[in-house]
C-alpha positions in Angstrom: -4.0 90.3 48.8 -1.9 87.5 48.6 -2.7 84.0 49.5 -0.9 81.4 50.3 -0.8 78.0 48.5 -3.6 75.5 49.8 -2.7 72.7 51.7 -5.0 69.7 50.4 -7.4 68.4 53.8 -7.9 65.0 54.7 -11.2 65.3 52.0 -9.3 65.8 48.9 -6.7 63.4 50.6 -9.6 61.1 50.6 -10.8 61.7 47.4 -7.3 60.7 45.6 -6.8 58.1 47.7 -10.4 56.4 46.9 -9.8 57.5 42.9 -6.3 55.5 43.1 -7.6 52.6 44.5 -10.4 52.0 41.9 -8.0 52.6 39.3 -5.7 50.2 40.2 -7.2 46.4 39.8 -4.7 44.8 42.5 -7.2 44.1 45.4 -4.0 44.6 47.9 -3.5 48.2 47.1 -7.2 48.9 47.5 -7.3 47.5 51.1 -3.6 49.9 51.6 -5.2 52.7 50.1 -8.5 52.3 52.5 -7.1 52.1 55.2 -4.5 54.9 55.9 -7.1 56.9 54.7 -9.5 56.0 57.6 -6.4 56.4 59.8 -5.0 60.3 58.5 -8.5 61.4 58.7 -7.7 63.9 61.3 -8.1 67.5 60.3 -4.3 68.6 60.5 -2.7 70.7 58.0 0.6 68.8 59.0 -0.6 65.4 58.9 -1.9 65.7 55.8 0.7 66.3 53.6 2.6 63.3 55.5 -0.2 61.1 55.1 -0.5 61.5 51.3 3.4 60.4 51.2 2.7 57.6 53.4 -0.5 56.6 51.2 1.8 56.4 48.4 4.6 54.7 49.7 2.2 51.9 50.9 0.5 52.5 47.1 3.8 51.8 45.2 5.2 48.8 47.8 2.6 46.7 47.5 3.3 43.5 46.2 1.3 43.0 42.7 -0.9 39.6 42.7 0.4 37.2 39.8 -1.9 35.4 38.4 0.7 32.5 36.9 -1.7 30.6 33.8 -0.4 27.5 32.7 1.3 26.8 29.7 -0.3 25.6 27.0 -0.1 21.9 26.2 2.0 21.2 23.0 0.4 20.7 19.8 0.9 17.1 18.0 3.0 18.6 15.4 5.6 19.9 17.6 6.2 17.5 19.7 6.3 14.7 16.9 8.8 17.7 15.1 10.8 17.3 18.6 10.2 13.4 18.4 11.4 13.2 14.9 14.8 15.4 15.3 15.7 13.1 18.9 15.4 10.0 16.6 17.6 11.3 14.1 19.9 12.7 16.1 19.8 9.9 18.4 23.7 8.6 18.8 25.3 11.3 16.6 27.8 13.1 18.0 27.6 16.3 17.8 23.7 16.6 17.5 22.8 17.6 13.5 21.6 20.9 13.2 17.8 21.2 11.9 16.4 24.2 9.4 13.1 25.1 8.0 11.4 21.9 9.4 8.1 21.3 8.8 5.1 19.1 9.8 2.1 17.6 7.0 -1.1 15.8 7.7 -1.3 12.7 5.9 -4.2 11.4 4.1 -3.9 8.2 6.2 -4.9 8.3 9.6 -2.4 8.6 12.4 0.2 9.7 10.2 2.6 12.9 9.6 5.5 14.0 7.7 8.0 15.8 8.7 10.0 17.4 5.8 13.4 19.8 5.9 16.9 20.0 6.2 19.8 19.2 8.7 23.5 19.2 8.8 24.5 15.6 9.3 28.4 16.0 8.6 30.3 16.6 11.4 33.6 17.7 9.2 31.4 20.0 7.2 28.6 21.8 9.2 27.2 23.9 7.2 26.5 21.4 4.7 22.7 20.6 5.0 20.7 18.1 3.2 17.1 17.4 2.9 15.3 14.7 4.7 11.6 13.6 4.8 10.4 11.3 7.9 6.6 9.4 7.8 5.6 9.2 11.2 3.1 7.4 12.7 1.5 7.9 16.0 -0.2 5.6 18.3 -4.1 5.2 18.7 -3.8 7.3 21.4 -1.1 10.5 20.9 -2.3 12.2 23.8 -0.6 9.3 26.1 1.6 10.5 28.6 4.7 8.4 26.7 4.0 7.8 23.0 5.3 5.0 20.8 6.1 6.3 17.5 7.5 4.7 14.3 9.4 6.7 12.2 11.0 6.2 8.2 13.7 8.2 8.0 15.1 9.3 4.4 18.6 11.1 4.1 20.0 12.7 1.2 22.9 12.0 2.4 24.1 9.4 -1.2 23.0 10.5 -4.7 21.0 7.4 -4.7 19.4 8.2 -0.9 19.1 11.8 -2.7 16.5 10.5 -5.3 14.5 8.7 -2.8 14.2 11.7 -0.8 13.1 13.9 -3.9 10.5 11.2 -4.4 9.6 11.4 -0.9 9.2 15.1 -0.8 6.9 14.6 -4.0 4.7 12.6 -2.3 4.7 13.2 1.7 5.5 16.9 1.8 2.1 18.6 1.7 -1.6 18.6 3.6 -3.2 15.0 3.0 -0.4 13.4 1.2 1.1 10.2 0.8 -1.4 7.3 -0.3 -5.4 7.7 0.2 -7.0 5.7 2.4 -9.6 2.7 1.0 -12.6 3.5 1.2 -15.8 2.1 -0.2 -16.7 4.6 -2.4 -13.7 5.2 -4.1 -13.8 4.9 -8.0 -11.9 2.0 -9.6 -11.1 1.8 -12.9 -13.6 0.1 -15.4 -12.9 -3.4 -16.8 -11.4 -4.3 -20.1 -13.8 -5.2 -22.7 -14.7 -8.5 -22.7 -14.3 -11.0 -26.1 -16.9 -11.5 -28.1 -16.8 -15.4 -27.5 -17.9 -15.0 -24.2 -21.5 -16.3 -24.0 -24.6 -14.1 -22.6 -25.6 -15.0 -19.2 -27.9 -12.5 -18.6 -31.0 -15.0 -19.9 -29.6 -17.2 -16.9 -28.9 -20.5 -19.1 -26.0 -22.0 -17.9 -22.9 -21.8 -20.7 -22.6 -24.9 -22.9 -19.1 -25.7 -23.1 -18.2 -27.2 -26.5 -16.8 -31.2 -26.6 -14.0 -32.0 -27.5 -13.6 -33.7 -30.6 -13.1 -38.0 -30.2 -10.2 -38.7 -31.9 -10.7 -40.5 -35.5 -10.7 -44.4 -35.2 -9.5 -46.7 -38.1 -11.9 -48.4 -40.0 -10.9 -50.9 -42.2 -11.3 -49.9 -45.9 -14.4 -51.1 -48.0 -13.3 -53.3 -50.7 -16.5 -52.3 -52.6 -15.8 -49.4 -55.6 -15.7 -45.9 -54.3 -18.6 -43.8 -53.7 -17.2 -40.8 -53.3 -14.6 -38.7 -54.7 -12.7 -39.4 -51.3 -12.9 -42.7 -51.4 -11.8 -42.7 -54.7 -8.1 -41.1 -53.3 -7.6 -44.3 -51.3 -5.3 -46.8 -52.6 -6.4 -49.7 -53.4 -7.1 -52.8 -51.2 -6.7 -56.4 -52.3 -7.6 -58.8 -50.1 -5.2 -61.6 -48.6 -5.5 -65.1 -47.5 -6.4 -65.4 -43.3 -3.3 -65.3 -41.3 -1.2 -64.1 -39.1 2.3 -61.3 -38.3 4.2 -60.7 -35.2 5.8 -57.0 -34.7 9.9 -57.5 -35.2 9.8 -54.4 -33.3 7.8 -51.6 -31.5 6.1 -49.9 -34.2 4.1 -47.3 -35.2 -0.1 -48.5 -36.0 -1.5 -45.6 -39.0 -5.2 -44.8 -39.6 -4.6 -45.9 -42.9 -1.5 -46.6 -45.3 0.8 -43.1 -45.5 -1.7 -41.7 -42.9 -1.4 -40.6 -39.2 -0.1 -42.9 -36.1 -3.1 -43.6 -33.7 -1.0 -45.9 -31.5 2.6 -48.1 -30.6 1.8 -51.8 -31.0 4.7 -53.4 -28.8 7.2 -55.7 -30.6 5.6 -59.7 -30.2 2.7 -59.0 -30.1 0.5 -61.7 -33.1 -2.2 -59.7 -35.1 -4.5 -61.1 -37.4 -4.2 -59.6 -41.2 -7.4 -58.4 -42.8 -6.1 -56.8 -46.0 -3.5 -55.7 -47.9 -2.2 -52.2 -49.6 -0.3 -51.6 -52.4 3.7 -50.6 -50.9 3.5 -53.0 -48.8 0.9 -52.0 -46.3 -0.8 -54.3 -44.2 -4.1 -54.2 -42.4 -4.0 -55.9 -38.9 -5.7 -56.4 -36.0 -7.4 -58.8 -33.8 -11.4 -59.9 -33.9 -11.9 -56.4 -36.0 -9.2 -54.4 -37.6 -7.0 -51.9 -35.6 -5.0 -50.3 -38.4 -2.3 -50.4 -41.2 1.9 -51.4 -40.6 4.5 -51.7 -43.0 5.7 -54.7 -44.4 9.2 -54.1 -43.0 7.7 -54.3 -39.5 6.2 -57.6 -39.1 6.5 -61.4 -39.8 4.7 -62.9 -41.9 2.5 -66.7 -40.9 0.7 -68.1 -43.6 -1.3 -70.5 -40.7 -3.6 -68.4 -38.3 -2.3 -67.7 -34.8 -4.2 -69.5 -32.2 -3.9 -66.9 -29.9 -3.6 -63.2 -30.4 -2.6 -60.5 -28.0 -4.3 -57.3 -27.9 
């Protein structure tokens, strides 16, 4: 016999209604699906099939539930990238055009840099250049409006050109640019020190070495020599007590030919204790000071009564 096609009753209605609504997570469509099938459970061939369109016209119209997260907080780097390409475009007209930008960590705290390439000539746009920037951020870069401080080098000049290559060399990668100080870095070890340096490790305090008093005049000994040295001297004869006055400022010598120890001033009266051959003189006042040429002085043959010093 033949039999005619099934129509589905409100159990198998309720049954794919029920399977639906677990399958689909949106709590609306499960409260839908629920309840037209409490209200088409009636056991009538013709409200069946028009309850299962009903079912899923309500199944399809009803309004997903959107669940709007919120967007993720920028990281530092981009919005000191942002920072740094609104400083340098700040006042150019049009705005330079930024490629393959790209932010580095310092080794300093609170620093970045931020290395690439823009298009700063507004004749000739697709000309870029390279340009490095060392930013540094506030204590605080979280801040609702941070401070930053920017150094900004354009290749814009062949000599702006070489400072950015230098820049790029020493800013343009993770931990760059100068290391911090710390107190455990290494330092390089002291020159060796001279071997005149004394030892202070026995904890004597260094003796420092006097200078040497400078050589005073003594008159010569009119005894014979003693010595080879004294032997080189000239010879001293004596002369009768008197006096000479200085025609002129002059030069007083250890001994006749020898080195000046002093300037007597012209005037002053000296007492003569010997005599030299060349015409050397030996003055002074109550003991001998030293030796002056004949052509410098004036001879008494009386003793001054009074003698300067």
């Amino acid at each position: 016999m033949f039999d005619p096609p099934r129509q589905p009753t409100v159990s198998g209605l309720g049954a794919t209604i029920r399977a639906s609504a677990a399958a689909t997570p949106s709590a609306c469509r499960r409260r839908a699906a629920f309840a037209l099938w409490h209200a088409g459970a009636r056991r009538c061939r013709a409200v069946v099939p028009a309850a299962t369109l009903l079912a899923l016209a309500l199944l399809t119209g009803c309004k997903e539930e959107k669940h709007n997260a919120a967007p993720a907080a920028a990281s530092l780097t981009d919005r000191v990238r942002a920072a740094t390409e609104q400083a340098i475009g700040a006042g150019a007209a049009p705005a330079p055009r930024f490629r393959g930008v790209q932010v580095y960590q310092q080794a300093l705290p609170l620093r970045l840099a931020v290395c690439g390439q823009l298009a700063p000539f507004a004749a000739n746009p697709g000309l870029f250049v390279p340009f490095v920037s060392i930013v540094t951020t506030p204590m605080n870069p979280d801040e609702p409006a941070p401070h930053y401080q920017f150094e900004h080098h354009i290749g814009t000049t062949t000599a702006e050109a070489s400072r950015v290559y230098a820049a790029i060399v020493t800013y343009c990668f993770d931990q760059g640019g100068p290391a911090p100080p710390g107190p455990y870095r290494s330092v390089m070890a002291p020159p060796p020190l001279p071997d005149s340096i004394p030892d202070l490790s026995s904890g004597a305090a260094p003796v420092t070495p006097a200078k040497p008093a400078p050589a005073i005049a003594s008159a010569p000994r009119l005894q014979a020599p003693a010595s080879p040295a004294a032997a080189s001297l000239p010879a001293v004869d004596p002369v009768p007590a008197g006096s000479v006055t200085m025609r002129q400022n002059a030069n007083l010598h250890a001994d006749p030919h020898g080195a000046s120890v002093r300037v007597v001033p012209q005037g002053t009266v000296m007492r003569v204790f010997a005599q030299a051959p060349g015409g050397w003189y030996q003055v002074g006042d109550t003991a001998p000071w030293g030796w002056v040429h004949d052509s410098m002085l004036e001879r008494h043959q009386t003793p001054a009564s009074s003698m300067a010093r």
